[in-house]
N, CA, C and O of each residue as an XYZ file, in Angstrom:
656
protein
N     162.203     69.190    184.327
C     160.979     68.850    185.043
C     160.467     70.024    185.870
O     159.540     69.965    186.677
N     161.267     71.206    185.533
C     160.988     72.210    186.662
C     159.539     72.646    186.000
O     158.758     73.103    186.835
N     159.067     72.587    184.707
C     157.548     73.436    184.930
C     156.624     72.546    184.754
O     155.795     72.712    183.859
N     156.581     70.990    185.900
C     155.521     70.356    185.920
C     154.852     71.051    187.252
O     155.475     71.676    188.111
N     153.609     70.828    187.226
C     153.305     71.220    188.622
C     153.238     70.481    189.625
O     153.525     69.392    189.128
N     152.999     70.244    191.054
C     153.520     69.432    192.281
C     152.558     68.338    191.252
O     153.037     67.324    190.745
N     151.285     68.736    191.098
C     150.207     67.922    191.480
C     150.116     67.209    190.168
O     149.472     66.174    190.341
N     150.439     67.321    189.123
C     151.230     66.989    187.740
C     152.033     65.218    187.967
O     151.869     64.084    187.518
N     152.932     65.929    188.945
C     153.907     65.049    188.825
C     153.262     63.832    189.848
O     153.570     62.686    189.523
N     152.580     63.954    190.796
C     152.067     63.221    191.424
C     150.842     62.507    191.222
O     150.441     61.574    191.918
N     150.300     62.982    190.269
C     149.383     61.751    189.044
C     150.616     61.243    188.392
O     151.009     60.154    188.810
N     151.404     61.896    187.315
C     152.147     60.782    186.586
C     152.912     60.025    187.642
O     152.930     58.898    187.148
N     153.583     59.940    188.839
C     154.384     59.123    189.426
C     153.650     58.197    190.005
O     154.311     57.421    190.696
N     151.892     57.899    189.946
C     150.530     57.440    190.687
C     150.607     56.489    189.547
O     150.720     55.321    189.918
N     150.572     56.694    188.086
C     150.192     56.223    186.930
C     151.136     54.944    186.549
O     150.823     53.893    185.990
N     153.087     55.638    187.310
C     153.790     54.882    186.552
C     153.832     53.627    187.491
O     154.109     52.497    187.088
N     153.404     54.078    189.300
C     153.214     53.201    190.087
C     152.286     51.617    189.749
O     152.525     50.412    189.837
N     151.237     52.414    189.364
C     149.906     51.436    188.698
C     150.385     50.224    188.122
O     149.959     49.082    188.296
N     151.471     50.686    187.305
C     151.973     49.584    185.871
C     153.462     49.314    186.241
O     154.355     49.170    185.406
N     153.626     49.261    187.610
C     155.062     49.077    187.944
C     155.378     47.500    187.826
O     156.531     47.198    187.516
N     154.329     46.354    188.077
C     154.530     45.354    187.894
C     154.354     44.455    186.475
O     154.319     43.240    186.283
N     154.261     45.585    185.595
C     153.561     44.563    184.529
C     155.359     44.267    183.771
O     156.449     44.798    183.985
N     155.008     43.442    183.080
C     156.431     42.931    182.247
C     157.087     44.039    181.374
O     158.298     44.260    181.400
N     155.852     44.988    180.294
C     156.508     45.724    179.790
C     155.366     47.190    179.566
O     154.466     47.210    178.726
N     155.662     48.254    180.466
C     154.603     49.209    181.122
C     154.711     50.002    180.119
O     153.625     50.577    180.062
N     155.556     50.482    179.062
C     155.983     51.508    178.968
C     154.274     52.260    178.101
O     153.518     53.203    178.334
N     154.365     51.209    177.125
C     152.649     51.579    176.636
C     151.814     52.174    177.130
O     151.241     53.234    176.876
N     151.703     50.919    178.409
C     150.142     51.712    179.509
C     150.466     52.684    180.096
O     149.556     53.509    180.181
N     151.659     53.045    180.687
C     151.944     54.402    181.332
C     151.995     55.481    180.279
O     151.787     56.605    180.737
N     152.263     55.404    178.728
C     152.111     56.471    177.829
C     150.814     56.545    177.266
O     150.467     57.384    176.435
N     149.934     55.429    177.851
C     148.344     55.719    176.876
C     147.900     56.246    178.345
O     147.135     57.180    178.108
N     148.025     56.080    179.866
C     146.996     56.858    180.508
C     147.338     58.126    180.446
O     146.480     59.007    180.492
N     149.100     58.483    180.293
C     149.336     59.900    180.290
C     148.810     60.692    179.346
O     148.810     61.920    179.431
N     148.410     60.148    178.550
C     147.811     60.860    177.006
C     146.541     60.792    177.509
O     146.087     61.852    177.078
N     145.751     60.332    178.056
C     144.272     59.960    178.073
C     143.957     61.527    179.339
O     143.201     62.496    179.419
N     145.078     60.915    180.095
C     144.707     62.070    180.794
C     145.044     63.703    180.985
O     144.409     64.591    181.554
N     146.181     63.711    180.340
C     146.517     65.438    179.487
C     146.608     65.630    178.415
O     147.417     66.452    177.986
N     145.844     64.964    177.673
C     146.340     64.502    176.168
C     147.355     64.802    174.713
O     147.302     65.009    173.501
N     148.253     64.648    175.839
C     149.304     64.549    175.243
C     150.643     64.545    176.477
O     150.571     64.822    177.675
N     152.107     64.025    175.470
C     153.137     64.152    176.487
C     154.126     64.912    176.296
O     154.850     64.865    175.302
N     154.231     65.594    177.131
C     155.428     66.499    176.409
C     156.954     65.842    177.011
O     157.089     64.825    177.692
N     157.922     66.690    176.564
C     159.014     66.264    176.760
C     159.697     66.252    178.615
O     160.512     65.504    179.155
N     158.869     67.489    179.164
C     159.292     67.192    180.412
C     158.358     65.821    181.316
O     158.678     65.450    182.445
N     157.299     65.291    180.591
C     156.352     64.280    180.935
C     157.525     62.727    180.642
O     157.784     61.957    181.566
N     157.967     62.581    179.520
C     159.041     62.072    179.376
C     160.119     62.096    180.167
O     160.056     61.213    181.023
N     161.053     62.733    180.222
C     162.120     62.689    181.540
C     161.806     62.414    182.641
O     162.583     61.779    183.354
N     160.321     62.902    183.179
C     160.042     62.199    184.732
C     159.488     60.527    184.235
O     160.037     59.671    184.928
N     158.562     59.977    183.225
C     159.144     59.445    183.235
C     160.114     58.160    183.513
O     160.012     57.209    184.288
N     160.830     58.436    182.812
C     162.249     58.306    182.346
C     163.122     58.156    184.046
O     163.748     57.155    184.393
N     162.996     59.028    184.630
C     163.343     59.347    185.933
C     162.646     57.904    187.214
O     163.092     57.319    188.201
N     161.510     57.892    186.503
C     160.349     56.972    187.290
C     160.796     55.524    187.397
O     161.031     54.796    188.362
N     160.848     55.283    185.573
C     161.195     53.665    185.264
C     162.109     53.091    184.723
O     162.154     51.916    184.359
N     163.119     54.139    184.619
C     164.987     53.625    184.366
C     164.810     53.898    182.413
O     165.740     54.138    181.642
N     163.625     53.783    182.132
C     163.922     53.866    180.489
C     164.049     54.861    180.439
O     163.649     55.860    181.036
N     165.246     54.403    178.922
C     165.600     55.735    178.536
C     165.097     57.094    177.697
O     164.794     56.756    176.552
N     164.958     58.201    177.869
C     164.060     59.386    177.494
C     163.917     59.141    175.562
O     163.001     59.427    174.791
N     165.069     58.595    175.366
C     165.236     58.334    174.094
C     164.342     57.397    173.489
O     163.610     57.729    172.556
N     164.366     56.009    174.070
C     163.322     54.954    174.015
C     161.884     55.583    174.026
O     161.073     55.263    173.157
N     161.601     56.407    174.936
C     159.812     56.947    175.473
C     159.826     57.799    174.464
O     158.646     58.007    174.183
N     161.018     58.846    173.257
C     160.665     59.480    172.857
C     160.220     59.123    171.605
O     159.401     59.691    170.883
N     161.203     57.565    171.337
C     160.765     56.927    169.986
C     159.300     56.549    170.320
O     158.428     56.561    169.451
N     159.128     56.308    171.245
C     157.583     55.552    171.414
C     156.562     56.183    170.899
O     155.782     55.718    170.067
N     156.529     57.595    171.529
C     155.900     58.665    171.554
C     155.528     59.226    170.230
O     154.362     59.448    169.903
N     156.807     59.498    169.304
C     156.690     59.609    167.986
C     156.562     59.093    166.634
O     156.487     59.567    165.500
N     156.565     57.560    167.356
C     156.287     56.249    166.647
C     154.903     56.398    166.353
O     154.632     56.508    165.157
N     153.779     56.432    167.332
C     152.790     55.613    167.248
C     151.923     56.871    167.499
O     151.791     57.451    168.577
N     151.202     57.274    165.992
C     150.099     58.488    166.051
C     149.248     58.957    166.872
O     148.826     60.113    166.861
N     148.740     57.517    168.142
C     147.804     58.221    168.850
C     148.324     58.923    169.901
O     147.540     59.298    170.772
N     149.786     59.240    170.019
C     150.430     59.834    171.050
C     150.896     60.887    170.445
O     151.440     60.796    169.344
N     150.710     62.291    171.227
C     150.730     63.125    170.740
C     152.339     64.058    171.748
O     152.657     63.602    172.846
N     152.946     65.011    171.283
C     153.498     65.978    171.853
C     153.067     67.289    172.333
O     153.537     67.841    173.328
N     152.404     67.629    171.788
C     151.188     68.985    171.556
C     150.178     68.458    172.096
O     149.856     67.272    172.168
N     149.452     69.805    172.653
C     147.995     69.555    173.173
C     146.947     69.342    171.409
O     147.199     69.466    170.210
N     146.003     69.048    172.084
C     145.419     68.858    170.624
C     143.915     69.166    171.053
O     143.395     68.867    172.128
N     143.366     69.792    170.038
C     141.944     70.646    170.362
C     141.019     69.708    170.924
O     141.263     68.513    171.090
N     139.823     70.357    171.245
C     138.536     69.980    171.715
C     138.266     69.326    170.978
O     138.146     68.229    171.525
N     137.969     69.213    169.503
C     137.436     68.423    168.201
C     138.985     68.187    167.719
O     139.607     69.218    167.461
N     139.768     66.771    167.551
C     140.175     66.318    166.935
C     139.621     65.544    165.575
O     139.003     64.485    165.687
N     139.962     66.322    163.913
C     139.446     66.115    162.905
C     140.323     65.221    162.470
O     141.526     65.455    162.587
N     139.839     63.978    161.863
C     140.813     62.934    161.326
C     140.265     62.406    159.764
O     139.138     61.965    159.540
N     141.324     62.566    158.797
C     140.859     62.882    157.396
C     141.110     61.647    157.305
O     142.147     61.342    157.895
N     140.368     60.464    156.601
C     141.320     59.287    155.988
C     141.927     59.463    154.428
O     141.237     59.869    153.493
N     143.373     59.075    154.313
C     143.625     59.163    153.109
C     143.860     58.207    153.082
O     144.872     58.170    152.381
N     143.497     56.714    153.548
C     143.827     55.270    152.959
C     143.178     55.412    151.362
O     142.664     56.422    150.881
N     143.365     54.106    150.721
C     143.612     54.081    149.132
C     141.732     54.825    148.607
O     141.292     55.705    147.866
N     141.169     53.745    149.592
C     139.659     54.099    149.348
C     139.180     55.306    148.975
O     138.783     55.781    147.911
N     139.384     55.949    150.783
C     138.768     57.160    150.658
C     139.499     58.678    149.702
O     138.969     59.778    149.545
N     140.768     58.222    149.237
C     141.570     59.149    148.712
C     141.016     59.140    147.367
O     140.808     60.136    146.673
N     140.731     57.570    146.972
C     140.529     57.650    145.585
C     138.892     58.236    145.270
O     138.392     58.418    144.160
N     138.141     58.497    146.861
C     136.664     59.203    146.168
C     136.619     60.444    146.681
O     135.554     61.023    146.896
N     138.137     61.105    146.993
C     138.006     62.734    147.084
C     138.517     62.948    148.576
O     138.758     64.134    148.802
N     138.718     62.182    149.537
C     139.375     62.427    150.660
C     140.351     63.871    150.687
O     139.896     64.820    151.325
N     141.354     63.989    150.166
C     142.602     64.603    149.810
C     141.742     65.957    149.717
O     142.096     66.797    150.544
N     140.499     66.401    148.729
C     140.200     67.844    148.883
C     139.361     67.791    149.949
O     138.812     68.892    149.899
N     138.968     67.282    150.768
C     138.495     67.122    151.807
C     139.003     67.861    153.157
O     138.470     68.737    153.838
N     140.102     67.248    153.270
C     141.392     67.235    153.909
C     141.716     68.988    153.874
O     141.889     69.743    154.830
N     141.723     69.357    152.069
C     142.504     70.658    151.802
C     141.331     71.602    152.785
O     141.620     72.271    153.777
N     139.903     71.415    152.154
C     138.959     72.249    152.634
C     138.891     72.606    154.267
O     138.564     73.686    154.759
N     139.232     71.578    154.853
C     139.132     71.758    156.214
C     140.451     72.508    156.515
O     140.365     73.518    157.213
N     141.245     72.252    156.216
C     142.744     73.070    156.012
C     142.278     74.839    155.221
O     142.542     75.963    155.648
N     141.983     74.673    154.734
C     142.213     76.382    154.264
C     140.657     76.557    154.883
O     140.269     77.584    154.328
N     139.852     76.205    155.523
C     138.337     77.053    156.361
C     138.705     77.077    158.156
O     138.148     77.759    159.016
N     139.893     76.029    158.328
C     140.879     76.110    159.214
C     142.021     77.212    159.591
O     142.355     77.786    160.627
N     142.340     77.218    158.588
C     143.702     78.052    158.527
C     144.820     77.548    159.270
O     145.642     78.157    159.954
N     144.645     75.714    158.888
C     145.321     75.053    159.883
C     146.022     74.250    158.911
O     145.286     74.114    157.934
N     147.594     73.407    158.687
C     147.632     72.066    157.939
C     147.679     71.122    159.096
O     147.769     71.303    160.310
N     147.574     69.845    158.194
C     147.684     68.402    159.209
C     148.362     68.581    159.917
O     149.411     69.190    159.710
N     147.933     68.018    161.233
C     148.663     68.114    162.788
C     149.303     69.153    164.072
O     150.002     69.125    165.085
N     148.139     70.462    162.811
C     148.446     71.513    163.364
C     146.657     72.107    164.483
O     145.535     71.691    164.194
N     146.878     72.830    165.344
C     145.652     72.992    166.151
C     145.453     74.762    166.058
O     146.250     75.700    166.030
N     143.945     74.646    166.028
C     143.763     76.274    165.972
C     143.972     76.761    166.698
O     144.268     76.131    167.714
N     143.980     78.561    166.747
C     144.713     78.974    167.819
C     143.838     78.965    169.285
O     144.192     79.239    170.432
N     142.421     78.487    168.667
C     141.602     78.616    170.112
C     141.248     77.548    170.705
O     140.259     77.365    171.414
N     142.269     76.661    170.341
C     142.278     75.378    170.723
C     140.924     74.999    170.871
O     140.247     74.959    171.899
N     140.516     74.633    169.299
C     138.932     73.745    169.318
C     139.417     73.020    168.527
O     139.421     71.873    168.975
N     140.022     73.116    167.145
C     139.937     72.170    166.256
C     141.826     71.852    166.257
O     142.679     72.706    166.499
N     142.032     70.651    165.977
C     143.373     69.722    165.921
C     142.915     68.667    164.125
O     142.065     67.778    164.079
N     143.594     69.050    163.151
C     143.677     68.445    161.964
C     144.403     67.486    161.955
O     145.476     67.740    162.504
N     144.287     66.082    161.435
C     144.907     64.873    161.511
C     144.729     63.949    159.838
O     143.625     63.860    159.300
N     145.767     63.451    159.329
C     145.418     62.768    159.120
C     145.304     61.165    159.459
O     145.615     60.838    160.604
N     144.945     60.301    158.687
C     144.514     58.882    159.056
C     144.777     58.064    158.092
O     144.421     58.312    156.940
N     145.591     56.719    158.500
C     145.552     56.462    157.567
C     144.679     54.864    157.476
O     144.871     53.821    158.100
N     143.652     55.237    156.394
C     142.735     54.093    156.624
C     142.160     53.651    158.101
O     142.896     53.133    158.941
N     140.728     53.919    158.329
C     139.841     53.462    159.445
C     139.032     52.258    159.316
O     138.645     51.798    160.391
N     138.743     51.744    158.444
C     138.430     50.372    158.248
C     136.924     50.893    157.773
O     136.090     50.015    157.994
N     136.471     51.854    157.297
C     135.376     52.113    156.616
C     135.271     52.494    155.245
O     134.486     53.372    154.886
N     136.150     51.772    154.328
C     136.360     51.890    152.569
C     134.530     52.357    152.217
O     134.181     53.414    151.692
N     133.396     50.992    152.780
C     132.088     51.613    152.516
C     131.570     52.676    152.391
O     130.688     53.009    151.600
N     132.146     53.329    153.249
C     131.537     54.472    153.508
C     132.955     55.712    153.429
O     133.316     56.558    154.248
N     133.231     55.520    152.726
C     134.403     56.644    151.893
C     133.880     57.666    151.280
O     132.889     57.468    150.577
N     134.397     58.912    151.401
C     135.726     59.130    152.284
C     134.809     59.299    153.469
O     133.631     59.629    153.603
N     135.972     58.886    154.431
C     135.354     58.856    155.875
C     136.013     59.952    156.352
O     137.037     60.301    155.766
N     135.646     60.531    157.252
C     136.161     61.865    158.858
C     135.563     60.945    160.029
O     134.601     60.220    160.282
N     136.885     61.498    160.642
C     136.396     61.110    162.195
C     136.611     62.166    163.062
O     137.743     62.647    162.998
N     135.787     62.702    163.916
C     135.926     63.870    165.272
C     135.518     63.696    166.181
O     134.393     64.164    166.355
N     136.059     63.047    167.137
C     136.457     62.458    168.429
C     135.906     61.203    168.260
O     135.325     60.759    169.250
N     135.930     60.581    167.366
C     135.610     58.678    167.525
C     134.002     59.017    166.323
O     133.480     58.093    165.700
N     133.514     60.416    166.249
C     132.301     60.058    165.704
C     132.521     60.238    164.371
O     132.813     61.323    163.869
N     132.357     58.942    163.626
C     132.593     58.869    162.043
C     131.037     59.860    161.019
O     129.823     59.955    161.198
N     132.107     60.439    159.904
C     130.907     60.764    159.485
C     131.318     60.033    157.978
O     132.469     59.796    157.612
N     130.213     59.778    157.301
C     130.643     58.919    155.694
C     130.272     59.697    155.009
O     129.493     60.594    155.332
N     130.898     59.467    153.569
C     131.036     60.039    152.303
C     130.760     61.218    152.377
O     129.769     61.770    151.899
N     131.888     61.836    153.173
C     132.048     63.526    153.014
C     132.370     63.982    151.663
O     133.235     63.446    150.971
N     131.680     64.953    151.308
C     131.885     65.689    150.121
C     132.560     67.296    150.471
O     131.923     67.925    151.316
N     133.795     67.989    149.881
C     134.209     69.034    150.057
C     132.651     70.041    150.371
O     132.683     70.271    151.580
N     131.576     70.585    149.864
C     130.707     71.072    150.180
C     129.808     70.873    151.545
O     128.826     71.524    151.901
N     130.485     69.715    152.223
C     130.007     69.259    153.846
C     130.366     69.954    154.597
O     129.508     70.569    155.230
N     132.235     70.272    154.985
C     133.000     70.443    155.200
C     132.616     71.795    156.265
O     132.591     71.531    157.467
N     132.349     73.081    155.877
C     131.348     74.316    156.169
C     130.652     73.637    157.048
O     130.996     73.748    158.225
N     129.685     72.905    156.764
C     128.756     72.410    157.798
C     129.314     71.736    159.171
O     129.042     72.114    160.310
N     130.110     70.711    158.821
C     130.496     70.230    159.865
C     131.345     70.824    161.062
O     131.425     70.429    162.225
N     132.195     72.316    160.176
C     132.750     73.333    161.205
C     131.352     73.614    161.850
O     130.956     73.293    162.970
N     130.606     74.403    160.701
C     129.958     75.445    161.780
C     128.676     74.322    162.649
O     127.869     74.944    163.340
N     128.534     72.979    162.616
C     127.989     72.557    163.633
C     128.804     72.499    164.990
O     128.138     72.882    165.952
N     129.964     72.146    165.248
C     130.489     72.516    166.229
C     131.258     73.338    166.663
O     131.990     73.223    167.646
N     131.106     74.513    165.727
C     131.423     76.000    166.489
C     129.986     76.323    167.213
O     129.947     76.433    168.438
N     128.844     76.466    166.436
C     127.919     76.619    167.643
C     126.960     75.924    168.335
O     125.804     76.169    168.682
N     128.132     74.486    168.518
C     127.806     73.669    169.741
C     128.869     74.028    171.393
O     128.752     73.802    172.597
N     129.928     74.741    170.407
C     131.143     75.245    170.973
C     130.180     76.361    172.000
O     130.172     76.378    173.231
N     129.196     77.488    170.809
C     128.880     79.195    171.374
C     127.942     78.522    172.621
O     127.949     78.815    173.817
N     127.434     77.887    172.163
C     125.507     76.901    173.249
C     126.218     76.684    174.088
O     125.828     77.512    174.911
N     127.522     75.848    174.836
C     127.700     75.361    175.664
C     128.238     76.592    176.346
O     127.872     76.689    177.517
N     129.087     77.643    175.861
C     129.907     78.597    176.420
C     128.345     80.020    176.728
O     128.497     81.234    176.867
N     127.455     79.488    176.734
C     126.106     80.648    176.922
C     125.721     80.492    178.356
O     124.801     81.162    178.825
């Protein structure tokens, strides 16, 4: 726990306070910690662990159980490919590759300038509109590998506009 910072540890020990009465916290104390550094790392775990008697082991299965919890920071634009049956079967998968090699990233890996975080998904509940992407909650439908270009370079220079 030595490289949390004071003020670190005193939101998460605020957070685990919050949900100290509920029957079973461990969830809500791992979805605000994610919400609010998004992601947990392992010394976020041991405190913790330290906080609410569970064990680091338990928070770590949790953690690595359930996709929307992450270990790693994860970019500004989180890209989420669906490969449920739908969208795989109308081209998802080179979809996926394209953003990966114009990336220079594979699934679940983040660029080095921390903008883009590659994900996949499995199934979003939009077969209609297959293959689906999602980047940060905003769905786009029936991506075609030739989109792919576009949709980087719209938010790289939404990235340059804001940084002007």
């Amino acid at each position: 726990m030595a490289h949390l910072q004071s003020s670190a540890v005193a939101q998460i020990t605020e957070i685990v306070n919050r949900h100290k009465n509920e029957e079973t916290p461990l969830m809500m104390i791992l979805s605000d910690i994610q919400k609010e550094y998004g992601y947990i790392p392992l010394e976020v775990q041991e405190l913790v662990s330290s906080l609410t008697g569970i064990p680091v082991s338990e928070i770590y299965g949790v953690v690595t159980f359930y996709s929307f919890f992450s270990l790693t920071p994860k970019g500004k634009y989180v890209i989420g490919v669906c490969l449920g049956t739908a969208c795989y079967v109308k081209g998802s998968q080179l979809v996926l590759d394209k953003f990966s090699e114009l990336l220079g990233i594979k699934p679940g890996e983040t660029t080095s300038d921390n903008l883009f975080t590659l994900d996949v998904l499995r199934c979003v509940g939009a077969c209609a509109i297959a293959p689906a992407v999602s980047i940060n909650g905003k769905v786009y439908p029936m991506v075609e590998v030739k989109n792919v270009e576009s949709i980087i370079h719209g938010y790289r220079t939404k990235e340059e506009a804001q940084n002007d």
